[in-house]
N, CA, C and O atoms as a GROMACS GRO file, in nm:
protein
  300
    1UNK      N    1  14.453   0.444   1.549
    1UNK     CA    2  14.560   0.439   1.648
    1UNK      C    3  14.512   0.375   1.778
    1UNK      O    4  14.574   0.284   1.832
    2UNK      N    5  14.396   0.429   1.829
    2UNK     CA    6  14.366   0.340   1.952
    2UNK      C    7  14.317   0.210   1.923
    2UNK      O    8  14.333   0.120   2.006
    3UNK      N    9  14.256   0.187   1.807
    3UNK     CA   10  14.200   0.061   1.757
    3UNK      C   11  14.367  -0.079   1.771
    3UNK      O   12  14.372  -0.201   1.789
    4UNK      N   13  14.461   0.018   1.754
    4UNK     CA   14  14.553  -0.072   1.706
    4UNK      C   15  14.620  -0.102   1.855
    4UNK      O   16  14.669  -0.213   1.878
    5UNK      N   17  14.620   0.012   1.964
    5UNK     CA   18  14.656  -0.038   2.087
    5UNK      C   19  14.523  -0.150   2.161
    5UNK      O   20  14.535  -0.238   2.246
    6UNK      N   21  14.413  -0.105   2.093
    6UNK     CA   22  14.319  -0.209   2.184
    6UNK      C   23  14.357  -0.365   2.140
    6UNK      O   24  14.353  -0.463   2.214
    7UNK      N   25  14.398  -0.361   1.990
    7UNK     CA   26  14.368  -0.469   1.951
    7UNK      C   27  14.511  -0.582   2.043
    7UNK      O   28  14.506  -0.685   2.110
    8UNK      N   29  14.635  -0.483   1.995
    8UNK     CA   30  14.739  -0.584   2.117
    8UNK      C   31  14.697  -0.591   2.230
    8UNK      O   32  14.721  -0.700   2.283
    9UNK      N   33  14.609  -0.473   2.329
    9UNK     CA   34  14.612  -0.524   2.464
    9UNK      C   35  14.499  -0.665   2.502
    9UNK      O   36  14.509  -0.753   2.588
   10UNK      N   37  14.381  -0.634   2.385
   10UNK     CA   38  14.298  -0.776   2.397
   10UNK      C   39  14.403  -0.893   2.419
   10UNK      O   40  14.423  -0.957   2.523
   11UNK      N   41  14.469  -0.905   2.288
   11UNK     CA   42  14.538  -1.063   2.267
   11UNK      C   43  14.620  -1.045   2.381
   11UNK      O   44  14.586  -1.116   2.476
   12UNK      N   45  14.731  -0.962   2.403
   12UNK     CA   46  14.822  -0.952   2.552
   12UNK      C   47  14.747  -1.042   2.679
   12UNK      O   48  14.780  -1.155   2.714
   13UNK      N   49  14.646  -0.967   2.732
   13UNK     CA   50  14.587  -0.957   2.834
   13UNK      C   51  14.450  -1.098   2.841
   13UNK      O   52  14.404  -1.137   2.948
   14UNK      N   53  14.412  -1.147   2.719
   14UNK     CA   54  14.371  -1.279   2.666
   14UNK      C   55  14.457  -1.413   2.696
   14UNK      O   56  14.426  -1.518   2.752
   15UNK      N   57  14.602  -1.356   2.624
   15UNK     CA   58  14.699  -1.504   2.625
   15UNK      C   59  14.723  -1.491   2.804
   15UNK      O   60  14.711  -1.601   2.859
   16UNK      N   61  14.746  -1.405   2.875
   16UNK     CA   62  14.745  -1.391   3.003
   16UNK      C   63  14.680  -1.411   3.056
   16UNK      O   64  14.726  -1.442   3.166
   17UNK      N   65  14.546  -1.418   3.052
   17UNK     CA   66  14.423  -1.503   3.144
   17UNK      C   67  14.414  -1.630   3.073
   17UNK      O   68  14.347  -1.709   3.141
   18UNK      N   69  14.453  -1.680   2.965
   18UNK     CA   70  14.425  -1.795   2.912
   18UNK      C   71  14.575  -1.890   3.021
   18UNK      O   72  14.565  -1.973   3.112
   19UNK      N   73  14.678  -1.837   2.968
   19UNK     CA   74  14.788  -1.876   3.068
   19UNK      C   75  14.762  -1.904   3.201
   19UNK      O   76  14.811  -2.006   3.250
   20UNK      N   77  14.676  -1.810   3.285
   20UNK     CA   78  14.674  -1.820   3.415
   20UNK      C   79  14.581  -1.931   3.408
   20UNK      O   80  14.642  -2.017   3.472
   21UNK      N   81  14.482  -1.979   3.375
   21UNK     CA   82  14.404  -2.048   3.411
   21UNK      C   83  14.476  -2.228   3.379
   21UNK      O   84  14.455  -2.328   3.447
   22UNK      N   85  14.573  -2.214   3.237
   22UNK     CA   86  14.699  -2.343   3.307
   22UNK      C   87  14.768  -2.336   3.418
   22UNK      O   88  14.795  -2.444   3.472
   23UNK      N   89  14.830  -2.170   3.503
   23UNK     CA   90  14.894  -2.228   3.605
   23UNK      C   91  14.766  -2.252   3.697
   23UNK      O   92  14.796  -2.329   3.788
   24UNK      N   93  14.668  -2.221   3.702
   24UNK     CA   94  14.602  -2.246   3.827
   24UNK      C   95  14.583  -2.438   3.822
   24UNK      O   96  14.608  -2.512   3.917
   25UNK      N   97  14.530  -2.484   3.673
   25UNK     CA   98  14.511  -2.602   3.680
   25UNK      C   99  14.682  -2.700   3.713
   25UNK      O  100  14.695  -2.801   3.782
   26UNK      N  101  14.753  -2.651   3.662
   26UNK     CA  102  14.867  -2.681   3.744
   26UNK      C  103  14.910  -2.677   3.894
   26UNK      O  104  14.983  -2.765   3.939
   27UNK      N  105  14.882  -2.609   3.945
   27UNK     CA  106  14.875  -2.567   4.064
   27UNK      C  107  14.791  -2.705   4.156
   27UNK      O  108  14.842  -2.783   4.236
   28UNK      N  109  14.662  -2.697   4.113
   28UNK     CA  110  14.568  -2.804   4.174
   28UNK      C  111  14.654  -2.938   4.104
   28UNK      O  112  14.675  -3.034   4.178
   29UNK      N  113  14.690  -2.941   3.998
   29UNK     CA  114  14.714  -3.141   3.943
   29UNK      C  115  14.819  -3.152   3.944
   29UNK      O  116  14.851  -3.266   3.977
   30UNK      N  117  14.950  -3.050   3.912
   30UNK     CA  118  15.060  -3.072   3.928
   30UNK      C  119  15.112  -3.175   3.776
   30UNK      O  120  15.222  -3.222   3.746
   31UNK      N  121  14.967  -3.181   3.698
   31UNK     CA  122  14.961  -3.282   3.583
   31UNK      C  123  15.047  -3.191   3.478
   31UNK      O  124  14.975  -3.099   3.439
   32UNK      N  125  15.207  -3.186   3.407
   32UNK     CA  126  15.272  -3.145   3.312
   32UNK      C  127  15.190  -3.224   3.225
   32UNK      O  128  15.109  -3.177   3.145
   33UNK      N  129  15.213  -3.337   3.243
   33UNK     CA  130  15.188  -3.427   3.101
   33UNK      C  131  15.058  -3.350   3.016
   33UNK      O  132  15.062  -3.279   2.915
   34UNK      N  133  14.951  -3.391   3.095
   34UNK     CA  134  14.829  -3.354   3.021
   34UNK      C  135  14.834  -3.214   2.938
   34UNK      O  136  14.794  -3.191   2.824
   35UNK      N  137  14.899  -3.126   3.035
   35UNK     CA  138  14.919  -2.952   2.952
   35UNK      C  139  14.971  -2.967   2.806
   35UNK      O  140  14.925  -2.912   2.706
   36UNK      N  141  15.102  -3.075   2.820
   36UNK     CA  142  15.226  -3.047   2.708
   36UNK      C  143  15.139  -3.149   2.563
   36UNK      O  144  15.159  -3.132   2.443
   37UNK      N  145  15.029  -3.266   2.637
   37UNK     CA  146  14.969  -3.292   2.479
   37UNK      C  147  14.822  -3.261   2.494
   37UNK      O  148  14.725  -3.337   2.497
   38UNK      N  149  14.830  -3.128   2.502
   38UNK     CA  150  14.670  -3.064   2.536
   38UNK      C  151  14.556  -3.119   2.388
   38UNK      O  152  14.437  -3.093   2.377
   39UNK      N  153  14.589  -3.150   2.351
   39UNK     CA  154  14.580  -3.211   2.207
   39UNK      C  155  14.466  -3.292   2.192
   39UNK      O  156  14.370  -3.289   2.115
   40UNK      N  157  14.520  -3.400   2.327
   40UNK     CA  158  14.458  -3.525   2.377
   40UNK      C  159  14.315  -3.501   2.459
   40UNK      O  160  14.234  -3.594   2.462
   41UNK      N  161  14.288  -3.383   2.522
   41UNK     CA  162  14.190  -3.356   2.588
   41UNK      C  163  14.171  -3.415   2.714
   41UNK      O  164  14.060  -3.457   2.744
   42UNK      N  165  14.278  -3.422   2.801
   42UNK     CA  166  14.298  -3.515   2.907
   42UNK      C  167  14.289  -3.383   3.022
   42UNK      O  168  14.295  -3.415   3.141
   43UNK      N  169  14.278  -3.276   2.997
   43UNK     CA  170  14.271  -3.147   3.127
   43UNK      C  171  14.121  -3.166   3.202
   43UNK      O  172  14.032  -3.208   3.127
   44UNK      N  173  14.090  -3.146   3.312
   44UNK     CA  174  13.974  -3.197   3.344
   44UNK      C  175  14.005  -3.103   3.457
   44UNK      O  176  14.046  -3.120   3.572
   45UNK      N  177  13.954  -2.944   3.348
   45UNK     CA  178  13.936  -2.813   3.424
   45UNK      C  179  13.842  -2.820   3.544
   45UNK      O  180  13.757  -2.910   3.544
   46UNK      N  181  13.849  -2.727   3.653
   46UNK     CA  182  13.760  -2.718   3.802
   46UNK      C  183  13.650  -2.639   3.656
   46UNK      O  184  13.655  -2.632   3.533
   47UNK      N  185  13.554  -2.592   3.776
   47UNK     CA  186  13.468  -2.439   3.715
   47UNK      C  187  13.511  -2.362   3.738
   47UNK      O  188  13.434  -2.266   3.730
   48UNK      N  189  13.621  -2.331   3.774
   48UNK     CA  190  13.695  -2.147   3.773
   48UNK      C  191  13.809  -2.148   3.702
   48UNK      O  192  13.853  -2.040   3.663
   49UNK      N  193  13.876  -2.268   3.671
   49UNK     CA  194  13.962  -2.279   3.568
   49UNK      C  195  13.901  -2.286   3.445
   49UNK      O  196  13.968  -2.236   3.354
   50UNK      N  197  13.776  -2.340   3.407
   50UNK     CA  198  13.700  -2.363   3.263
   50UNK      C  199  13.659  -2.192   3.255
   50UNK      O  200  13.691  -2.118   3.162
   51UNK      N  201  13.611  -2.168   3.330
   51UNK     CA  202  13.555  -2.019   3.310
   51UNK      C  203  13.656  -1.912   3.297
   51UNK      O  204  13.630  -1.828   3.210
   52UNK      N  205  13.831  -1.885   3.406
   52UNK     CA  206  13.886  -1.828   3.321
   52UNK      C  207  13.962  -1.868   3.186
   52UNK      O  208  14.000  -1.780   3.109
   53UNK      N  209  13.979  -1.980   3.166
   53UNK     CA  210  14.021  -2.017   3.047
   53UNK      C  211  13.912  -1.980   2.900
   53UNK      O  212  13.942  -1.972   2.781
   54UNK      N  213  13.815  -1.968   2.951
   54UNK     CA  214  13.737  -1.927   2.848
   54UNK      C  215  13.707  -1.762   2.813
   54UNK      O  216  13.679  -1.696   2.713
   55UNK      N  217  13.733  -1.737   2.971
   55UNK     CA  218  13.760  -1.585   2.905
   55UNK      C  219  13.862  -1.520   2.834
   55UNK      O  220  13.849  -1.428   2.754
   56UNK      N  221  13.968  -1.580   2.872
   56UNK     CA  222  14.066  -1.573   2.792
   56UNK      C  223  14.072  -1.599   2.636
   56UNK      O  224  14.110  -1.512   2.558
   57UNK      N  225  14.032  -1.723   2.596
   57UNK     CA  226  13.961  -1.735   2.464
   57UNK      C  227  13.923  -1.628   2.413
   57UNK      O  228  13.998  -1.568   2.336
   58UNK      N  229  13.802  -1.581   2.445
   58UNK     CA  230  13.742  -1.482   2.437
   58UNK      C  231  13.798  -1.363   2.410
   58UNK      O  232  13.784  -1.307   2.301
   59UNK      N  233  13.867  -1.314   2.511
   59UNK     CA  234  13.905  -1.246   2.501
   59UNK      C  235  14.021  -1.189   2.354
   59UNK      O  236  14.032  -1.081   2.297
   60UNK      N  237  14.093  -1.330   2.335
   60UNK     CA  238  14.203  -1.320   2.225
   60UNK      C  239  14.115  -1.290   2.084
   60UNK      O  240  14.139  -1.207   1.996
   61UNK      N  241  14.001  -1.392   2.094
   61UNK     CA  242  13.947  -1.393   1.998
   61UNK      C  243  13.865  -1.221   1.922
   61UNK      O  244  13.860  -1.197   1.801
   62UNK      N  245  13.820  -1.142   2.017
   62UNK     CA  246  13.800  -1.039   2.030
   62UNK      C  247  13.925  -0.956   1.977
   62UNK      O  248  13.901  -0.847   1.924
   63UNK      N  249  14.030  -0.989   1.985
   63UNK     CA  250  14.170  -0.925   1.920
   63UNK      C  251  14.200  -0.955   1.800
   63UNK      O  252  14.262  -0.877   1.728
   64UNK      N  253  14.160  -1.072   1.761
   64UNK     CA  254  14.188  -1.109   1.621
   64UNK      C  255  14.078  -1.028   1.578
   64UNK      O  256  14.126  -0.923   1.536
   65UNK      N  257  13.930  -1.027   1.566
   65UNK     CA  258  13.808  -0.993   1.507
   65UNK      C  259  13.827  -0.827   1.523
   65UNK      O  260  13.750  -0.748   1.468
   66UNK      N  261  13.946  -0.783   1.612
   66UNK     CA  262  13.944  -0.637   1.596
   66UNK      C  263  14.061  -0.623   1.458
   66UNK      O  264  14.056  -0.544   1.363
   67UNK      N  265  14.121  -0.684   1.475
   67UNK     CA  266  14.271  -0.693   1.366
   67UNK      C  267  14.233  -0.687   1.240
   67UNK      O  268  14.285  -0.612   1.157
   68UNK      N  269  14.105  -0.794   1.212
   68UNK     CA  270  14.053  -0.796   1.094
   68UNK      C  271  13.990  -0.639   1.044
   68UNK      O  272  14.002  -0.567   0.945
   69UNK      N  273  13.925  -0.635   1.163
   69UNK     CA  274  13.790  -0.482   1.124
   69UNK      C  275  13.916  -0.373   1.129
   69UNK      O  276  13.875  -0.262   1.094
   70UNK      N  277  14.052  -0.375   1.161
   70UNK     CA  278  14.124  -0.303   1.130
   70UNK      C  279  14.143  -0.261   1.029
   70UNK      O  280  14.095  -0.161   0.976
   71UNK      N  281  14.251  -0.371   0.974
   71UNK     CA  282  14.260  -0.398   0.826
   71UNK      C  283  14.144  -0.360   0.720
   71UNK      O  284  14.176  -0.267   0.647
   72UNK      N  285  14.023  -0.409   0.698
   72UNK     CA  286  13.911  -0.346   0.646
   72UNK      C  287  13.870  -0.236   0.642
   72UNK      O  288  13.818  -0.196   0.538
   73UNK      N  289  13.882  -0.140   0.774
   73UNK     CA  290  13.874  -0.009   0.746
   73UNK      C  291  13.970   0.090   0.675
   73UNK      O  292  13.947   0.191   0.607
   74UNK      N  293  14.112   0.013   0.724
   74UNK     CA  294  14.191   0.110   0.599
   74UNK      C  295  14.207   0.055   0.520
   74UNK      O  296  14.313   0.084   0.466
   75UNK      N  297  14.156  -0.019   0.476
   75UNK     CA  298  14.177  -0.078   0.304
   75UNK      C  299  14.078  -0.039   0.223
   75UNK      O  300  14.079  -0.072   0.104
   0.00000   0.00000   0.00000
């Protein structure tokens, strides 16, 4: 039961620092384009936008790898 609230608040609170760190780079470039074909690799994060964007990563990723060890334990 708490495993299963940690695991949404990781990804929640992940896609939310991953998010913030587009509006911040928005904020500084005002660049839509580059966001909407992020694809292209044209974002040319500060160091506090690369770093929270990566925690965010992180962070989600930590939600999936709990989701899994979920699943595995009750199965």
């Amino acid at each position: 039961m708490v495993l299963d609230i940690l695991e949404s608040t990781l990804l929640a609170v992940g896609f939310a620092v991953f998010a913030s760190s587009i509006i911040l780079y928005l904020k500084r470039t005002t660049d839509y384009r580059a966001v909407l074909m992020f694809w292209q690799a044209e974002m040319a994060l500060s160091h506090r936008e690369f770093i929270v964007n990566r925690i965010g990563i992180i962070l989600m990723f930590m939600g999936i790898v709990l989701r899994f060890a979920n699943s595995w334990m009750v199965a």
